[in-house]
N, C-alpha and C positions, 0 to 999 in steps of 0.2 A: 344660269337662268333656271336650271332643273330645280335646283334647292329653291331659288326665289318660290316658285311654282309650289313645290311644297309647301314651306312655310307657311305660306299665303292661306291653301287650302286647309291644313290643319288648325290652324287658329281658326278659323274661318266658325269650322266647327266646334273647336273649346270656347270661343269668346262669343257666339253669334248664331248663326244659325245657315247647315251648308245641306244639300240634296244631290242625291245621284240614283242611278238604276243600279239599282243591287238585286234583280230577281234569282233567284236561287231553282234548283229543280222541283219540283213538287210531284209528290203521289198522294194521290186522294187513293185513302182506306175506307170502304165503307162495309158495312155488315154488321146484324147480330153477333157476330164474332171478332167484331174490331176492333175491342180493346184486347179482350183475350188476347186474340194472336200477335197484337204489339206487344203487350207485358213478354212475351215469350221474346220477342226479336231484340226487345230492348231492355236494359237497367234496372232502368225507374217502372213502375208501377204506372203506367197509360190509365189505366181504365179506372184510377183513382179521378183522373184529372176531373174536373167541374167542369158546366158549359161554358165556354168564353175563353178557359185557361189554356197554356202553351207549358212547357216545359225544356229543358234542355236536358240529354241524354243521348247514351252513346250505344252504338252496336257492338257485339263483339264475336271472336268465334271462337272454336271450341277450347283453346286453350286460354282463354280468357284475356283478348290482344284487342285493343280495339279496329273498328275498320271502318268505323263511320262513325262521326257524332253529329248529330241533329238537331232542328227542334220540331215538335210533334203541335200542333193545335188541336184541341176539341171542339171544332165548329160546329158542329148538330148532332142530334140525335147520333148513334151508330154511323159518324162521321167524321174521322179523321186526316187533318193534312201533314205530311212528315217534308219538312223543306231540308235538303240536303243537295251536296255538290258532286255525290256519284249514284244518280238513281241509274242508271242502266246495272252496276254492280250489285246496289240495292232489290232489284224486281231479281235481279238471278239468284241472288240469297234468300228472297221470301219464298221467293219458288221450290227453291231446293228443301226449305223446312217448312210447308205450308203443308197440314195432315188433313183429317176432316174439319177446322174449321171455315167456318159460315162467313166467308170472310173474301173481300173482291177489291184490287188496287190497281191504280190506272194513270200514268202520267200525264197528270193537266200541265207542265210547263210552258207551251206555247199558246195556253189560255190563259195567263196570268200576268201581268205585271205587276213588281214594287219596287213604289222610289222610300228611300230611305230620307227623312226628314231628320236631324239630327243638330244638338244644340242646346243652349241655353233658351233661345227665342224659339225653339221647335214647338213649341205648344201654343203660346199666339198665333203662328204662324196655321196652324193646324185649327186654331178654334176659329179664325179669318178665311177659313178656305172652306170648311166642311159644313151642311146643314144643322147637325146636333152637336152639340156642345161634348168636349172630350175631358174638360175637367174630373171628372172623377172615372177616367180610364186606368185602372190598378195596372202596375208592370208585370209583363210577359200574359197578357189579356188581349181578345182581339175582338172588334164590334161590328158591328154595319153601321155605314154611316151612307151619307147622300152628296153630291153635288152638284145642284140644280138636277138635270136628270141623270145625273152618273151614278149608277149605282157601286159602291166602292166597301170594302173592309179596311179597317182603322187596328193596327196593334201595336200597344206600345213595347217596344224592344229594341234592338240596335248594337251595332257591333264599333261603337266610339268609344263609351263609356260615357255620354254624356246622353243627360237630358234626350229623350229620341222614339222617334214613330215609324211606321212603316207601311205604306198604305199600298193595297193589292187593289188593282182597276184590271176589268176586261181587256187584254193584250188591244184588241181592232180599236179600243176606246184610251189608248193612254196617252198619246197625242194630244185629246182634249184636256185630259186630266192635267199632264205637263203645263199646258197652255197655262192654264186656270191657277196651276201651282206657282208657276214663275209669274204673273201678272198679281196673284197675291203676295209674293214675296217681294214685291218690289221693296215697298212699306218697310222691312224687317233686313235689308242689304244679303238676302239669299243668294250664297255662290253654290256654282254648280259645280259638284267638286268632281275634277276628271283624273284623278293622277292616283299614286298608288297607297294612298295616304291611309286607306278605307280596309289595306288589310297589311300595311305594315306598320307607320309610326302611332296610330290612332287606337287601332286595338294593342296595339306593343305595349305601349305606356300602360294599359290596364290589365295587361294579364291575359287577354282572351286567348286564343289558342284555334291556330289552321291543325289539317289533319297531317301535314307536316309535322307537327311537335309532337303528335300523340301516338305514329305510327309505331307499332312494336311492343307496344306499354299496355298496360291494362288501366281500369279509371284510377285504383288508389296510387299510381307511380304518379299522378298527372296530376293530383289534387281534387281528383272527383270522387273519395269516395262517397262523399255526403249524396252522389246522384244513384249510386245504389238502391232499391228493393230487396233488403237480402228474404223475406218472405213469399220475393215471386220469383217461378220459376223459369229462370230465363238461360237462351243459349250461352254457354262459356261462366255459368255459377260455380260447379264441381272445380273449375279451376280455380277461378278467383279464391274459393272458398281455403284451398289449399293453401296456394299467393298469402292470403290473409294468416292461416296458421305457421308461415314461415317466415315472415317479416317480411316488407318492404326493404328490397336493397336498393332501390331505384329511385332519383325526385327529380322534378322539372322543377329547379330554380331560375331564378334570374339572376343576369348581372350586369354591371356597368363598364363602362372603358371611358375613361375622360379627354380621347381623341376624340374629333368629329368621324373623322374619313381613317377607323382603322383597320378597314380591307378585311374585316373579320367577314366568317362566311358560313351557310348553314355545314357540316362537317366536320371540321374544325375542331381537335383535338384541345380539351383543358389539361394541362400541366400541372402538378405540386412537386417539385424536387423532381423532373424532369420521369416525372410517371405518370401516364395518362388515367385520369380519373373520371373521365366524361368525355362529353360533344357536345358542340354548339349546335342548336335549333333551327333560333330564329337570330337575326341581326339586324339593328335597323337604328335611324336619329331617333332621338326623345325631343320633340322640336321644344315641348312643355319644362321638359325636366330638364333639358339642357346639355347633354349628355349621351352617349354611345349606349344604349342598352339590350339585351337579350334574354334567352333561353338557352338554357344547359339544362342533357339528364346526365346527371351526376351518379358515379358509386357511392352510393351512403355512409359506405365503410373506409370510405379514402375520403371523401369530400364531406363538409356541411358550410350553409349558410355564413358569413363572415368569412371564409377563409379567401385570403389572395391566394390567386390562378394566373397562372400563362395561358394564353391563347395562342398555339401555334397555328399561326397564319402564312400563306403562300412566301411573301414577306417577312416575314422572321415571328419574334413572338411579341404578345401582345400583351402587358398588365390589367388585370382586372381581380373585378371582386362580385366572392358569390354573393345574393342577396336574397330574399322575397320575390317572386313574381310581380307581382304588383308595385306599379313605380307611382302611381297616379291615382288620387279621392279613395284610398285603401277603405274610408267610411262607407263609400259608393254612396254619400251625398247627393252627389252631383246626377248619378244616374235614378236616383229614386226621387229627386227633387219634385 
């Protein structure tokens, strides 16, 4: 019944359109010195960002390892939101590096909610429910929008890889919002998707990435270096900078296994001629692709993409093959549709 269950719920949102509470922590940044002192904590370049835009970006520390990755909005003036899933770690590392700047963070989480709209129909769905019209809401952007008196933020982002929005209501007010959401999704067959769909086979199939895959790596071993600033300066540069002068021996590939159920597990030693050349990440169905797929960080210098791999498992071992991250709309199509 567990797989029915999933199934159901995955398609639900590749084919249609599915919603859930996915709130995340949040620190509001605010200050004449709030991008400043983000560029420093993070990557990417914050205080580039435009009003409206969001980013994705990672923390790291001094040896250049990541410990957080994020997304940051620039919702007003000297006013930024960093939504992540370890703000208590988060305020003790801005603390620990926070000098003279003009700069002040505070966790709003239990003033926030968002449900995560996600889908092919996510955008009818979203322009049937909201006062203002969201057609021309660019990705990874967030707006104010209305309903009736709710006052609410609208962003498009999403962690499916499909088509997808995400809308922040006052926590005492989400009740209503829910209401209002599921009454307009009648129309459009919106399931409320409750299972584990929304952070293993959903974002699996596209590549995204928990802080499980990233732990220990820096961004270029993980496929981030494009979220790099190498002109700003930020905690754990001096290393990277180094990492970068000695090669990448490290990558977070993917692979497949053409069992459904085969008991692979995050841990999990890859084999070549019975020599461990990596670990398994992540593991999980590809309900879309059809297939057993994953994350491996692999030795570069023992392993590359194409090669068949054992997965030794609790159970013996396991045939597979390295590949691409990305299993699913590699054009990202579907997510920028």
């Amino acid at each position: 019944m567990k797989r029915e269950i999933l199934m159901k719920e995955h398609k639900a949102v590749r084919e249609n359109v599915g919603y859930y509470d996915f709130t995340h922590q949040l620190l509001n940044v605010t200050g004449p010195d709030a991008g400043k002192f983000l560029d420093k904590m993070f990557v990417n370049a914050i205080s580039k960002l435009g009003l409206g835009q969001a980013t994705y970006t990672t923390m790291l520390n001094e040896e250049g390892h990541i410990i957080d990755d994020v997304i940051v909005f620039y919702v007003e003036e000297e006013r930024y939101v960093v939504s992540t899933l370890y703000i208590k770690e988060m305020i003790e590392w801005f603390d620990k590096h926070k000098t003279n700047e003009d700069v002040t963070y505070e966790d709003i989480t239990s003033k926030l909610t968002m449900f995560a709209v996600q889908g092919p129909k996510s955008k009818d769905l979203i322009n049937s429910l909201v006062d203002d019209n969201i057609d021309d809401l660019q990705f990874f952007t967030i707006e104010d929008n209305t309903v009736g008196d709710l006052d609410i933020e609208v962003a498009r982002a999403g962690f499916t890889g499909e088509l997808g929005y995400e809308i922040y209501v006052p926590t005492e007010k989400k009740d209503l919002l829910e209401k209002e959401l599921v009454n307009c999704g009648k129309k459009f067959n919106l399931m409320n998707i409750t299972s584990d769909v929304i952070i293993n086979s959903l974002p699996g199939e596209k590549g995204y990435v928990l802080m499980s895959d990233l732990k220990g790596c820096n961004p270029m071993e993980v496929g981030y270096g494009w979220t790099i600033d190498w002109n700003s300066d930020f905690i754990g540069k001096d290393a990277l900078l180094r990492a970068k002068k000695e090669g990448i021996k490290r990558d977070l590939v993917g692979f497949t296994v053409e069992m459904e159920d085969a008991g692979v597990e995050a841990g999990n030693e890859l084999l070549i001629d019975g020599e461990c050349v990596g670990r398994v990440t992540k593991y999980t169905y590809g309900f879309t692709v059809e297939k057993g797929i994953g994350y491996a960080l692999i030795n570069t210098e023992r392993a590359k993409i194409g090669d068949k791999v054992k997965i030794k498992t609790s159970s013996g071992e396991i045939d597979a093959s390295l590949c691409e991250r990305m299993f699913y709309d590699k054009s990202n199509s579907r997510v920028r549709a």
